[in-house]
N, C-alpha and C positions, 0 to 999 in steps of 0.2 A: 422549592429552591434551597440549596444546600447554605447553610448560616454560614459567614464567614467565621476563619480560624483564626484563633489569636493572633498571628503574626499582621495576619492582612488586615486585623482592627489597628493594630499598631501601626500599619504604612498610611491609614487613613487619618491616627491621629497627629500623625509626622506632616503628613499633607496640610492638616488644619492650621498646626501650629506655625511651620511656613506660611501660609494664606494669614496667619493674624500677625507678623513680623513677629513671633517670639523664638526668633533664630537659636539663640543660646539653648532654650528649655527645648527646641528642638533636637539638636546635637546632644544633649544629656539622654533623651528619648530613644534616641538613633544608637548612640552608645550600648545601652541596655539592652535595644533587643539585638546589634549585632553581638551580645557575648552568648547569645542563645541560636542566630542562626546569621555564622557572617560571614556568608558566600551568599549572602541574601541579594537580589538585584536593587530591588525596589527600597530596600530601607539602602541601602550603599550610596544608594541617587537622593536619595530624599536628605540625608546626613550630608553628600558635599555640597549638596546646593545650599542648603542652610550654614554651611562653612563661608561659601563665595559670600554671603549676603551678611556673614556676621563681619569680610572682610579677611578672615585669616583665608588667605590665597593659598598658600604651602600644604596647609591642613587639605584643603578642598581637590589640591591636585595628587596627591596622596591618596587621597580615597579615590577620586578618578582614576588611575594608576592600578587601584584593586579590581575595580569595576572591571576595567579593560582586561585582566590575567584571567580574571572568569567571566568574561561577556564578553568577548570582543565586537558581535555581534549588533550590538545596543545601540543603535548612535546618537540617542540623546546625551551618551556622555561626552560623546566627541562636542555636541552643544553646546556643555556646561562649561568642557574644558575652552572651548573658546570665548566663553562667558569672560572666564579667568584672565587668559589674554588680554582681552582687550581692558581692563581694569590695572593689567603692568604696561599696558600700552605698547603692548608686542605684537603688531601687525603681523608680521608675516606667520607666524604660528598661530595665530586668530583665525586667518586666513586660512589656513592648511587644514586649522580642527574644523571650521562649521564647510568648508569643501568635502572636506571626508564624511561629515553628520549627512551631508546630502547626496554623494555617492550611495550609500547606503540605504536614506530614507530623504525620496524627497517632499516630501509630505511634511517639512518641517518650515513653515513660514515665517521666526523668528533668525533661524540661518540662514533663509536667503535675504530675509531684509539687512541683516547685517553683514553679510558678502556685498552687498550691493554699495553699503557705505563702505566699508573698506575698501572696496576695488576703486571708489570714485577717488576717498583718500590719498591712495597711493601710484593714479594716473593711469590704472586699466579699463580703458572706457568699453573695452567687449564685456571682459567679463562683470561690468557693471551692468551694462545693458542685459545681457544671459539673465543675471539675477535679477533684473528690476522686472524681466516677462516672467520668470518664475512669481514672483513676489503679485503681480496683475494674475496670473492663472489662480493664485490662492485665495485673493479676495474674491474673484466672479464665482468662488463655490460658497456656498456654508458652512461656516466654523466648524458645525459638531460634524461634518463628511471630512473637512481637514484632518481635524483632531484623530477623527476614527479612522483612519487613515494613516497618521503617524502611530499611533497604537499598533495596527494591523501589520505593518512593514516591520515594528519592534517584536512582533511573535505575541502582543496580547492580544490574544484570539479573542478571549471572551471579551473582556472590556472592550476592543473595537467591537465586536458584534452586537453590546448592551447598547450601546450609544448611536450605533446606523441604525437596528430594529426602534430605539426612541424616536429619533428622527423621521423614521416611514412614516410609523405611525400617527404623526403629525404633518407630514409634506407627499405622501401620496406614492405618486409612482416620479419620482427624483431617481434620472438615471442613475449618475452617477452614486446612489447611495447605494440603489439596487445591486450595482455592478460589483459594487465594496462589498456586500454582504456576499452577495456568490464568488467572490476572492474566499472570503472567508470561509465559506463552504468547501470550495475546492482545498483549502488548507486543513483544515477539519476532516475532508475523505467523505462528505456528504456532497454527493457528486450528483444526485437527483433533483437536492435541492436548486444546485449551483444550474444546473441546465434550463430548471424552471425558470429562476429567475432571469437568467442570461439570452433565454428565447421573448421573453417580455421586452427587455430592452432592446434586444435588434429589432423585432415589432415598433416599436419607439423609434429608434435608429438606426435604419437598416445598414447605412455606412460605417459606422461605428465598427472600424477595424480591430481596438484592442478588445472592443464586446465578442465581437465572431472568434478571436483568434482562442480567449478566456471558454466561449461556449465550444469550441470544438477541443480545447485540454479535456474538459466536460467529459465529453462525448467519447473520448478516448478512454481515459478514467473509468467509465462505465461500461467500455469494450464495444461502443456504437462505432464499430469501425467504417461502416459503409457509410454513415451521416458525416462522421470527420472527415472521409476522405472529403466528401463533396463539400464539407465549409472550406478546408485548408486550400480544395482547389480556388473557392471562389476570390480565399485572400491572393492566392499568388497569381490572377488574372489581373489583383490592383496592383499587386508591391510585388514581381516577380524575382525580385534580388535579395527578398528580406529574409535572414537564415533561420530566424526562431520559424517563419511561416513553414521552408523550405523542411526543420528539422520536424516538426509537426505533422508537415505530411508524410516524411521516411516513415514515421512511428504508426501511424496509417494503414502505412504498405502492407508495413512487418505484419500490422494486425489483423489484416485479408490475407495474410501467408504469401503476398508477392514480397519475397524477402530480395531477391536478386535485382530488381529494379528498387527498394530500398539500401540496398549496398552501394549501389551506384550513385545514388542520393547523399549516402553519408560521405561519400570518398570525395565527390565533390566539393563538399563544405568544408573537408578537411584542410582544402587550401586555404590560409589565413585564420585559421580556428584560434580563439583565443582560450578556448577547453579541447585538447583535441583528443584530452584522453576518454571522453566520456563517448566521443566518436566511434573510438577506436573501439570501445567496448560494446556501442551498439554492432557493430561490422562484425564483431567475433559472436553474438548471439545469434546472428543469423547464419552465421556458419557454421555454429555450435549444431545448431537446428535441423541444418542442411546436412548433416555430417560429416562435416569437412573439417573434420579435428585438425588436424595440422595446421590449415590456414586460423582458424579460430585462435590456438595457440599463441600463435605469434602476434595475433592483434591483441589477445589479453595481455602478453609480454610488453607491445607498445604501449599500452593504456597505463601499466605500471610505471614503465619508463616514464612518460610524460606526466606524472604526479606520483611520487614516490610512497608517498601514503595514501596511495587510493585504494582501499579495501574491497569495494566491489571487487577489482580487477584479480585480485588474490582469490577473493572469494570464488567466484567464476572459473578461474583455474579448479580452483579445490575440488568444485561442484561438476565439473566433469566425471567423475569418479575416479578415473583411469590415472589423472598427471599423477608423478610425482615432482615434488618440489624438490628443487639442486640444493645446498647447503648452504650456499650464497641468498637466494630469495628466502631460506628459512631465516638467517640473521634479520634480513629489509621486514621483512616481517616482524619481526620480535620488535626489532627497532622501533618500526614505526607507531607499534601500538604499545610501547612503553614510553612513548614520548606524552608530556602532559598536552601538550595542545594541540593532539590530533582531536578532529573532531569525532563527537560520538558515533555518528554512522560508519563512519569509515574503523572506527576502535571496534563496533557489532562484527563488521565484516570480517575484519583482521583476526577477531579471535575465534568465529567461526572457523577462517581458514588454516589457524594456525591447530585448532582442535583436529581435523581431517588430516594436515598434512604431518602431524604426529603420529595421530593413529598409523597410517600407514609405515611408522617408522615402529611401530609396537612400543610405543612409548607412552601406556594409558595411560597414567596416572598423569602427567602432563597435560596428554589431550584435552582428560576430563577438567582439569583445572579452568584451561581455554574454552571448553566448550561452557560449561558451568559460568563464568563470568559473561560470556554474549547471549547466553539465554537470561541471566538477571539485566544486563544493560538493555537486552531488548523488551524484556518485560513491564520495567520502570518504565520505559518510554510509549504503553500500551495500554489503551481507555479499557481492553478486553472485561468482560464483566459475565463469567460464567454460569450467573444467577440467570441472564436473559437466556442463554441458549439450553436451561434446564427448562426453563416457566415458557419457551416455545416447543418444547420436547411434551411437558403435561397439559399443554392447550392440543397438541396434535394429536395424542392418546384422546383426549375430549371429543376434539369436533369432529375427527375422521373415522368414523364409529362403522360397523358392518352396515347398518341399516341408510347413512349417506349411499354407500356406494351401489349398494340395490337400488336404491332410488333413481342412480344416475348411469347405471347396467348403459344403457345405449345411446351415453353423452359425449360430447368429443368426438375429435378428427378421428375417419377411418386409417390413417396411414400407417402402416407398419415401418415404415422408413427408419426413425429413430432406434438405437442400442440405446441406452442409458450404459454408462458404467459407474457404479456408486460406491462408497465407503469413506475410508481416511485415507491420507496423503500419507507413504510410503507403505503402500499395503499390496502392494502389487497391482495396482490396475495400470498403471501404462503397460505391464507386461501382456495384460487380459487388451488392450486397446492394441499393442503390435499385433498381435496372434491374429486377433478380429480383421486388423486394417491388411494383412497379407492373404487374405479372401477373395478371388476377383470381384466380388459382387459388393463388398465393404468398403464404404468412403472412412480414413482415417482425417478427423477432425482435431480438436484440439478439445481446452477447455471451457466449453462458449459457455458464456452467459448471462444466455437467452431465459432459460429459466430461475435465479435470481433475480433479475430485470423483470419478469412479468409477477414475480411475485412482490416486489416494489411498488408496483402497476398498483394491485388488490392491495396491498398491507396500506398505501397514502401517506398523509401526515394526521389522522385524527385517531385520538384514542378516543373507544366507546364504550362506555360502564367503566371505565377504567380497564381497559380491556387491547391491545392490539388489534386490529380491524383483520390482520391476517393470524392466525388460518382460520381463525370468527365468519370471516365472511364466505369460506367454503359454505358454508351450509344452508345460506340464502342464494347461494347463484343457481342459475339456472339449466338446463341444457345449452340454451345458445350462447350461455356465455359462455361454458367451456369448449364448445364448436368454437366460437370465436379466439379465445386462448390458444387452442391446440393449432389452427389456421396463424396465427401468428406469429407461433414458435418457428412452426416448421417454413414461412415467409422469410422471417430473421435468419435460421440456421441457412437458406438455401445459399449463401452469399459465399460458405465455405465447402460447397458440394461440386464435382464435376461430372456428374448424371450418374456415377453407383445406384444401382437400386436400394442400400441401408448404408447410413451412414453412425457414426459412435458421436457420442454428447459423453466426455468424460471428466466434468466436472465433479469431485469426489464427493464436497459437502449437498449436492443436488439429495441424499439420502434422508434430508430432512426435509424433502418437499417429494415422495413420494407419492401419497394422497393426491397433490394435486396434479403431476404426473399422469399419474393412472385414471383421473377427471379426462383430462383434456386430450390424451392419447391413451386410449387402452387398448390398443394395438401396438405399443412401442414396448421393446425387451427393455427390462430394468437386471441388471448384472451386478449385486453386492460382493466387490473385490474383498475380502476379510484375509487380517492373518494376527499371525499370536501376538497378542497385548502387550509382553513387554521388549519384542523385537519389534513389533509398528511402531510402542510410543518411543525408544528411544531414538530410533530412523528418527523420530520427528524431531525429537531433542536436540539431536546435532545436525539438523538440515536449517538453515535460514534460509525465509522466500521472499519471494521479490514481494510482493505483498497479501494481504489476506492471513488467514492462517494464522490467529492470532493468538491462539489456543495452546500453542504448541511450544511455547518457553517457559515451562515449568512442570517437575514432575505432579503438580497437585491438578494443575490446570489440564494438561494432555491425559490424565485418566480419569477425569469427571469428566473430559469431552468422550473419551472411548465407553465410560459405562453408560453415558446418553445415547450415545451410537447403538450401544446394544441393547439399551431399552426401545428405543424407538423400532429397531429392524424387528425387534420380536413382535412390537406391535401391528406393525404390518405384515409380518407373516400370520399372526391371528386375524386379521379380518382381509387383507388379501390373497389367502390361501395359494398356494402356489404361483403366486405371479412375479414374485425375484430369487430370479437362481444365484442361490451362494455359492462362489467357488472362493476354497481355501488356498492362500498361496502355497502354502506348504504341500498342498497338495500335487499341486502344476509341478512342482519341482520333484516332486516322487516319481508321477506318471504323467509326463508330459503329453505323451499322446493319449490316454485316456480321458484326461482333461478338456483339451483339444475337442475331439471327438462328442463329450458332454457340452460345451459351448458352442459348437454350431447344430447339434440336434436341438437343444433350446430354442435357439434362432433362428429355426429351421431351414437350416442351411445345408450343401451339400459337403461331403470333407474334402476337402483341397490338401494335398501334402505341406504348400507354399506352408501354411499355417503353422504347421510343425518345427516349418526351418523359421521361421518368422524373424530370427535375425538378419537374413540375407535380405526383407524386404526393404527396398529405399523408399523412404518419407519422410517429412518435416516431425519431431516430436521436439516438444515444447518444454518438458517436464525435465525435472531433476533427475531422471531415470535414463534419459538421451542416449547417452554410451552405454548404459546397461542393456538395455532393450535390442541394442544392436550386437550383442554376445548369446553365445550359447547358455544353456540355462546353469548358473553353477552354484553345489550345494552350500557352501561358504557362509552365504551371507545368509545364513539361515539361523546362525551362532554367533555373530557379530558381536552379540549385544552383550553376550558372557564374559568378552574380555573387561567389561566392565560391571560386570556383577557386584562386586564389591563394594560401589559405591551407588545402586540403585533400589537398597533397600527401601526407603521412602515411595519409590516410584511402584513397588513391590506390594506395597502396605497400603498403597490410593489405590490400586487396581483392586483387591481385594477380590470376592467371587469371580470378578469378570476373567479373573483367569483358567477359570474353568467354564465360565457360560460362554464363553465366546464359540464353543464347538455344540453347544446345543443344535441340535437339527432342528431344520424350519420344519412349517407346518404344508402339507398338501405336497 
């Protein structure tokens, strides 16, 4: 466990000294460390409560006041401020703060007891009664599920989490604590955990609607789209009018590619939306998807409209490739994300897009500015830790040795069904997956992931020798477990198949599970999309994704992922001799039909001209490549990256050899 750092011994010793009434030597405490860190949340809270309670009011709401300009979010301060109220004996501002503390979080059972006296006070006998059944729901639970509960709604992850796992581990299988900790998970982006937990307690509670609706987020999250659908249907056979159910299952739809009956879905809710721009914005992804640029356009333009700083919605333009931005939306832009209290995600978005839609005006030096600030704000905001996806790079060199796979020569599904398309994300493989999917005999898919998920399956939750379990535990399975593996992949993907005889799996980062791949199908085509190092990493630089991808905001991070990439592919072409065909993008764009031609003799496919035109084929594509893929191939963006050269020497200097090994020919 990681020791705590000076600042968070100091918020415990501020807690102490509040806990023993030594209010004054608390604010002297409080003082000091805010001249060291005072945008601080926790020492800001801990300093005006200890104001309230030495009595200086003025003091105390002052510092609330700072609290609120950088937390608005908090609302124990709206608490405290009503703390203060009620001490000048100002009712109706008492009233207004601990109402807002509990909009916000209502897991706060000191606000609602005192809403309850004030409303009786001042003759609202509803909303005394409202707060007196809040105030009964809080004592029928246990303190520390409260507590961790108010924590959890304020963004302390961890501390709500220390405090529900203390609790399990004294009270067993406690729904609602279970429920809390897989909130928590889901907050966290630990979505396996959250499922586990979440299928226990509907087992416990099978009615338990906010349980099912939390396990099918789950479930989505994890891209178990065929399971959500069928929880989201089951909520909306109880609560068929309830919108979070109803928006749940749109997101469902989307994710089985019935995007046209989730339009329908979202257009509906639209009436009476109290967010309609995030509506709006789902409506345009699927028409983004669909191709329907125009119509996509104009729902991104609403989404903007109806929240003026919504970044996404800029972004999402940007990410089209094709728009340009009017001179008007460039100002709303600038604007929006030069304002101090937009929030962070929508400021990432904003200067994503404002990066791209400069570019486009040849304005690098700007762009880079823009781009360069939402790759740092997105990076601060990202647990990414590039030591694990090295120490899972030199366990795969380990376990996945020549002599494993002679051993298991005739293990796994006979199916030749699957493509694999592998590498990094802007390397050309959506253009390798149109080319493929405009084949009569090729199902185009998306990015399943079916093989992440089964490797979650094997990796668990136990480390052993100090070890990860996966890719460790390749080398003790069996043949029938990878029969069994490769049978349930191909189970899972048929959900997005409409009888082709091959279908594409083009998930990019699958290149680090290769080995297990080639276990449990070794009849399935693996396709390594590759292109030049410091034209993929900068694509990556300036592309933000919806999520995943974590690697990819900053130039040290995105070339220790790329020189992994090419350690590992090398390793696999040493002891899988010929069994993933490299195609260069650079190459496809020289000789587009000789390319062509080397891609379906691989796959042993027949040649189809469609192939060649592959932009005229209509299908769903999912990717940031969307409008690209549906164009002729053009030399262009082969040099993109030059107009910023000037400022990519660091990204130059981390790639290091990889700029010349990335053309190394494979082996067989």
């Amino acid at each position: 466990m990681n020791q705590p750092s000076a600042v968070e011994l100091g918020v415990l010793q501020l807690r102490e000294l509040v806990a023993k009434r030594r209010y004054a030597e608390a604010v002297q405490a409080a003082d000091k460390l805010l001249a060291e860190v005072p945008e601080n949340r926790d020492v800001l809270y801990q300093c005006a409560q200890a104001q309230r309670l030495l009595g200086d009011i003025p003091a105390a709401l002052k510092t609330l006041a700072t609290i609120q300009s950088l937390h608005p979010r908090f609302s124990r301060l709206y608490q405290e401020r009503g703390q203060c109220h009620v001490i000048r004996k100002q009712a109706p501002l008492a009233i207004e703060a601990f109402a807002q503390a509990v909009r916000m979080n209502p897991a706060l059972p000191v606000s609602w007891s005192m809403l309850e006296g004030l409303y009786r006070m001042t003759g609202d006998a509803a909303g005394a009664a409202a707060a007196a059944t809040q105030v009964s729901m809080s004592k029928a639970l246990p303190s520390e599920v409260v507590s961790a509960t108010a924590l959890f709604l304020d963004g302390d992850l961890a501390a709500a989490e220390e405090r529900v796992r203390a609790f399990l581990v004294g009270h067993g299988h406690h729904i609602e604590a279970m429920r809390l900790l897989a909130r928590i998970g889901i907050a966290r982006g630990v979505y396996d955990d959250a499922e586990l937990l979440l299928e226990a307690v509907l087992d416990l509670a099978p009615d338990y609607h906010a349980a099912r609706f939390e396990y099918a987020r789950a479930l989505c999250e994890r891209h178990s789209f065929q399971q959500a659908h069928v929880q989201t249907q089951r909520l909306l056979a109880a609560e068929p009018a309830n919108r979070n159910y109803r928006t749940l299952y749109a997101m469902s739809c989307v994710g089985l590619g019935q995007h046209e009956r989730a339009m329908t879905l979202y257009r509906e809710l639209l009436d009476g939306a109290a967010q309609p721009a995030e509506l709006h914005l789902s409506i345009a992804h699927s028409l983004k998807t669909l191709g329907r640029d125009a119509e996509a356009i104009q729902e991104y333009r609403a989404a903007a409209t109806a929240r003026a700083d919504y970044g996404d919605a800029y972004w999402s333009l940007a990410n089209l490739k094709t728009y340009r931005f009017e001179d008007q939306e460039l100002q709303q832009m600038q604007t929006a994300e030069a304002a101090p209290a937009v929030a962070t995600v929508d400021r990432i978005h904003l200067c994503f897009a404002l990066g791209k839609a400069l570019e486009d005006r040849r304005q690098y030096a700007q762009s880079y500015q823009y781009y360069l600030r939402g790759n740092a704000l997105k990076r601060a905001d990202s647990a990414y830790q590039p030591e694990m996806i090295e120490q899972n790079t030199r366990l795969q060199v380990e376990v996945c040795s020549a002599p494993l796979f002679a051993r298991h020569q005739h293990s796994g599904a006979a199916s030749a069904a699957p493509i694999f398309v592998i590498g990094l994300p802007r390397s050309g493989s959506t253009l390798l997956e149109q080319i493929l999917a405009s084949h009569s005999q090729v199902e185009g898919t998306h990015e399943l992931a079916e093989v992440p998920r089964l490797v979650a399956e094997i990796r668990g939750r136990e480390i052993e020798d100090g070890r990860p379990r996966y890719p460790a535990a390749l080398a003790t399975m069996s043949a029938a477990d990878f029969l069994r593996l490769g049978e349930k992949y191909l189970a899972e993907a048929s959900v997005y198949r409409s009888g082709k005889l091959y279908f594409i799996d083009k998930m990019p980062n699958n290149f680090r599970h290769v080995g297990l791949m080639h276990l449990m199908l070794p009849n399935a085509r693996i396709i390594d999309a590759r292109r030049e190092p410091m034209a993929c990493c900068f694509g990556n630089l300036k592309q933000l994704f919806a999520t995943g991808q974590e690697f990819t905001y900053s130039s040290d991070d995105i070339a220790r992922y790329y020189r992994t990439y090419l350690e590992l592919m090398r390793h696999w072409d040493q002891v899988l001799p010929g069994r993933v065909l490299r195609v260069h993008y650079e190459d496809v764009v020289e000789d587009l039909e000789g390319n062509v031609r080397r891609l379906l003799e691989y796959c042993q496919l027949e040649f189809e001209p469609a192939c060649v035109e592959f932009y005229k084929t209509e299908r769903s594509v999912r990717t940031a490549s969307a409008q690209q893929v549906r164009q002729p191939i053009y030399r262009e963006g082969l040099e993109q990256w030059r107009h910023y050269e000037t400022w990519l020497a660091p990204l130059r200097e981390a790639l290091g050899d990889a700029l010349v090994r990335y053309r190394e020919p494979s082996v067989g």
